[in-house]
N, C-alpha and C positions, 0 to 999 in steps of 0.2 A: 504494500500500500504506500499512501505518499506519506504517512505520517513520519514527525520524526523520530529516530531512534534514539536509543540511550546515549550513545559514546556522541553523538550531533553536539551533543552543546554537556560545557560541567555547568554547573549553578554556582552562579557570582556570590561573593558576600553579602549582596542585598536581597538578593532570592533567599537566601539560607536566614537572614536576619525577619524579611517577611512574614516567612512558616513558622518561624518559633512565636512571631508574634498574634498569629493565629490559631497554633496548638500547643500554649501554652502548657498544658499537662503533659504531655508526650514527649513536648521538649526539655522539660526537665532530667529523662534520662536519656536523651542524646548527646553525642557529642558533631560538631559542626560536620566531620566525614561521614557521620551516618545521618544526618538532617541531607546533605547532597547527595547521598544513594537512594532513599526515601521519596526527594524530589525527583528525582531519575527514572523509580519505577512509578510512580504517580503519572510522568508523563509518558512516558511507555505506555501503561495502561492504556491512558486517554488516548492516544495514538494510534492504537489497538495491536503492537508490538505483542508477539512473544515472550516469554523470560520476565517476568516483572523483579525478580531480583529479591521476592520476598512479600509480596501481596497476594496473588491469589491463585492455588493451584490448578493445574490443567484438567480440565472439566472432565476429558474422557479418563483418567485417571481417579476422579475421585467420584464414577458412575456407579462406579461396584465395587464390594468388598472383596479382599483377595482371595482368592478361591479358597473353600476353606477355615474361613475366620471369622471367630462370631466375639462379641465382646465378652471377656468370663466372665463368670461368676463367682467366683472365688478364688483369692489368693493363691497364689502357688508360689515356692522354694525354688530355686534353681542354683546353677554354678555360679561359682566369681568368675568374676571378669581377672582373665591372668595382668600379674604384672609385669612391667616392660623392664627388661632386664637392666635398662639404665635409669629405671626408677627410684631417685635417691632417697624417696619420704618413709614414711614410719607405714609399714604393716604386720596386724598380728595373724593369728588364726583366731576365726569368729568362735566366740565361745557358744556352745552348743545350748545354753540355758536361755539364751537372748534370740529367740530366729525371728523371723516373721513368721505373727501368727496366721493359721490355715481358719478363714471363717469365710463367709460368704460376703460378696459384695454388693454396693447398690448400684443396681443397671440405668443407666442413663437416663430414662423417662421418669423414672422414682428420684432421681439426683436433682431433676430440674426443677421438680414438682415440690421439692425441697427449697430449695434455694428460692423459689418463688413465693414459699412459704414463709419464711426467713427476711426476706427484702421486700417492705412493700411499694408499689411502683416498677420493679422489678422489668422489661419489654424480654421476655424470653422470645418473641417474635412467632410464628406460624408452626405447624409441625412439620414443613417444608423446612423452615429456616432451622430447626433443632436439628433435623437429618441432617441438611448438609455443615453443619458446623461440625456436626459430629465424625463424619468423614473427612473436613478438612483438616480436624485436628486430630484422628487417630489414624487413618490409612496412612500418613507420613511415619505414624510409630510402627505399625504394625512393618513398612518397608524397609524399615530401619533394622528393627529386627531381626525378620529372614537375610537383610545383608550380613549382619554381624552373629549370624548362629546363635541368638538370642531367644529363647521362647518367646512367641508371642502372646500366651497362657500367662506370664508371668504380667503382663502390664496391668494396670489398674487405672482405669476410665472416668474420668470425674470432668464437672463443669465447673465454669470457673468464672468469677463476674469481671467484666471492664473497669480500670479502673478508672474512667468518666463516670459509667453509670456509677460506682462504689461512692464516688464524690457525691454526685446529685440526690443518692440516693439517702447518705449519712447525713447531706445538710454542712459538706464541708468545702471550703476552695478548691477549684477543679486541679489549682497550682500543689495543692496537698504532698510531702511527700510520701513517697510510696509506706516507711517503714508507719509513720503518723495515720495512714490513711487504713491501715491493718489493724494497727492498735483502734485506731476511734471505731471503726464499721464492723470489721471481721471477727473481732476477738470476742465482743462482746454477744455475738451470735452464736462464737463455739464456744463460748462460757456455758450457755442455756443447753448448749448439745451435754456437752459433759456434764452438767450438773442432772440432765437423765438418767445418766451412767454413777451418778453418787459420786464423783471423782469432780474436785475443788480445780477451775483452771487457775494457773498461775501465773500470770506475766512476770518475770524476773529482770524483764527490760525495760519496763513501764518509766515513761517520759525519756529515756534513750534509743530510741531508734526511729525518731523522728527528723535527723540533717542526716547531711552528708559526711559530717566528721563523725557520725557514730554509726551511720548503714549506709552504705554504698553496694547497689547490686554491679553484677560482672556487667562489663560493659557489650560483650555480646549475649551476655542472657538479654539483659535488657533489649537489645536491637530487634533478638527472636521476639521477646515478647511482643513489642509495636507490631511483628511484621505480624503477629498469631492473632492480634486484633482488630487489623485494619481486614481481616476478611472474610468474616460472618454480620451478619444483618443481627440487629438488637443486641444487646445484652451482654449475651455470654457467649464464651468460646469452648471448647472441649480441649485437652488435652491426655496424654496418657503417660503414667512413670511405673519404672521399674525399682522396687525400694531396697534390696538386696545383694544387686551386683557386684556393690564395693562394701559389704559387711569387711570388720576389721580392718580398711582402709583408713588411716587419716585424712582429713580433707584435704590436704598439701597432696598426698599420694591419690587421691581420686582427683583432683585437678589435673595433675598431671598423664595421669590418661586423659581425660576428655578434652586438654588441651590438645593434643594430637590425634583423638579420634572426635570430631566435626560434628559425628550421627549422635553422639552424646550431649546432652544439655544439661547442666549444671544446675540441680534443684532451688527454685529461690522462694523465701518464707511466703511472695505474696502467691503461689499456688499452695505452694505445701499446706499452707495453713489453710487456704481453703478447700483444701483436698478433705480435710479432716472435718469441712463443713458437714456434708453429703456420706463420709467414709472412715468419720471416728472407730467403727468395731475395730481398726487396723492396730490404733494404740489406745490399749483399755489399761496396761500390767504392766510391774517392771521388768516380767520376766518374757520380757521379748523385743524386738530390733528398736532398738533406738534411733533417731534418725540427725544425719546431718542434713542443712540446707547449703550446699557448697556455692551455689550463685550468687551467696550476698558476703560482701565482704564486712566485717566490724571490728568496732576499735569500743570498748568498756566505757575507755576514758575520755572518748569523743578528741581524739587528736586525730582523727584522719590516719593512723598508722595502719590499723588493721591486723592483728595479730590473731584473729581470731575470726571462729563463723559460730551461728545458729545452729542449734540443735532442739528437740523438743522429745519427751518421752514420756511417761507417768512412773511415780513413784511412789507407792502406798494409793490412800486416796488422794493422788495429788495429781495436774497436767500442769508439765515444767515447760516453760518458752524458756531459753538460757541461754549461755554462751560459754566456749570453751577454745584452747586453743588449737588453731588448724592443725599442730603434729600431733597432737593425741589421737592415740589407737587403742578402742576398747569395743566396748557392746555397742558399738553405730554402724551406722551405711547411708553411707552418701546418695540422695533422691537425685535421682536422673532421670530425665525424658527421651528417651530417643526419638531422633526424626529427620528424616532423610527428606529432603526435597527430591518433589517432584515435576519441577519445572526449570 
């Protein structure tokens, strides 16, 4: 077609200065080269190019599901992910008393119906628009998967809210940080989950992880995350993680795989947490996987260092939001999303 392509034109500083001052939310966790990729595939898009670079996958692609694959229903175990022999971080062997527990999950329509329950106001949009959200955001795992000899049994399916709607919905600035915008809207919904469960939730980060010197998400989680929202209608987007791959990995030692494996994504608290909106049976006990959220970086002391990531578990009757430092190797496993582009 005559439209133009990507590589036609980069975006000036006053395009890139524009977008920020029009998506303000979004732009908060950009940085100026991913605000000029963004513009790129936007006008790609509008062009009607190919490859959008991270917006919306190819339709014959996300028509069917992969022969074969239906979404589970209950947790499953599987291997670690081996470590790469010049991996210099801390790993132990996962101790056998801590696994992920084997229960049953909640399937997508019951997750929605959830979270709709939960947030009022909520546009979960059509039962058209829930199917394909939900294809857009799991057939990318599920292919990710089969690439990486990965069960696809082992992933776990959840919806997840926008974090505009999350703003509009809490009554907070759309400008909100991401860490601030969990604490004020999400927590206080899996308070009321857990308090079903007789289990106290905890925040142990309360009023620190609201800037950037105390929570900073990875900067290419972040990037996945805009592109996973710019491409469902309403609401909510689906995703899918695997909670067990890097049992006894430190987070230093699970970064460092997924920094060289791509199909990997780096778990960050504002899914994790709302994973547990819809799919709390996962951590009810302390005798089982503990989790790290390796996609956000944090500092205790709020100096911008970052010595440390999120983790979250229960503990008696208690749910712990916490923090600990990235070389520690114990009863955790780093939340990872697989997902392999399809375009």
């Amino acid at each position: 077609n005559g439209g133009m392509k990507m590589e036609e034109h980069e975006p000036t500083k006053e395009e890139i200065a524009e977008w920020r001052a029009k998506n303000e939310m979004l732009a908060l966790m950009m940085t100026d080269r991913q605000v000029a990729r963004r513009l790129k595939a936007e006008w790609n898009k509008a062009s009607g190019n190919a490859g959008s670079g991270g917006a919306s996958a190819n339709a014959g692609e996300l028509a069917r599901w992969p022969e074969g694959f239906s979404v589970p229903v209950r947790s499953k175990r599987g291997q670690l992910w081996p470590k790469s022999a010049d991996n210099p971080a801390n790993v132990v062997e996962p101790n056998q008393g801590f696994l992920l527990p084997k229960v049953e999950l909640t399937l997508p329509e019951k997750a929605v119906e959830m979270l709709a329950q939960m947030f009022t106001g909520l546009n979960v949009g059509s039962t058209e628009d829930v199917e394909r959200a939900l294809k857009v955001g799991v057939i990318p795992a599920v292919k990710a998967c089969q690439s990486l000899g990965i069960s696809e049994d082992r992933l776990v399916v959840f919806p997840w809210v926008k974090r505009s709607a999350l703003a509009r919905i809490g009554g907070v600035e759309e400008d909100t940080h991401y860490g601030a915008l969990i604490e004020a809207v999400v927590f206080p919904k899996l308070s009321q989950e857990y308090k079903k469960r007789k289990i106290v939730f905890q925040n142990y980060r309360a009023g620190k992880m609201g800037t950037d010197n105390y929570l900073q998400m990875e900067s290419q989680v972040a990037e996945w995350l805009i592109a996973r929202e710019s491409e469902t209608a309403g609401d909510i987007c689906f995703s899918a993680a695997v909670l067990d791959l890097f049992n006894g990995f430190c987070v230093d030692a699970s970064r460092y795989e997924t920094d060289k494996e791509k199909r990997l994504v780096d778990g960050t608290c504002y899914l994790v947490q709302q994973m547990l909106l819809t799919q709390s049976q996962l951590q009810t006990k302390w005798e089982e996987l503990h989790w790290w959220m390796p996609g956000d970086r944090y500092d205790v002391e709020g100096k911008a260092r970052f010595p440390s990531s999120l983790f979250c578990d229960v503990y008696g009757d208690e749910f712990r939001f916490a923090h600990a430092h990235t070389a520690d190797a114990s009863s955790y496993g780093s939340v990872v999303f697989p997902f392999e582009m399809l375009y």
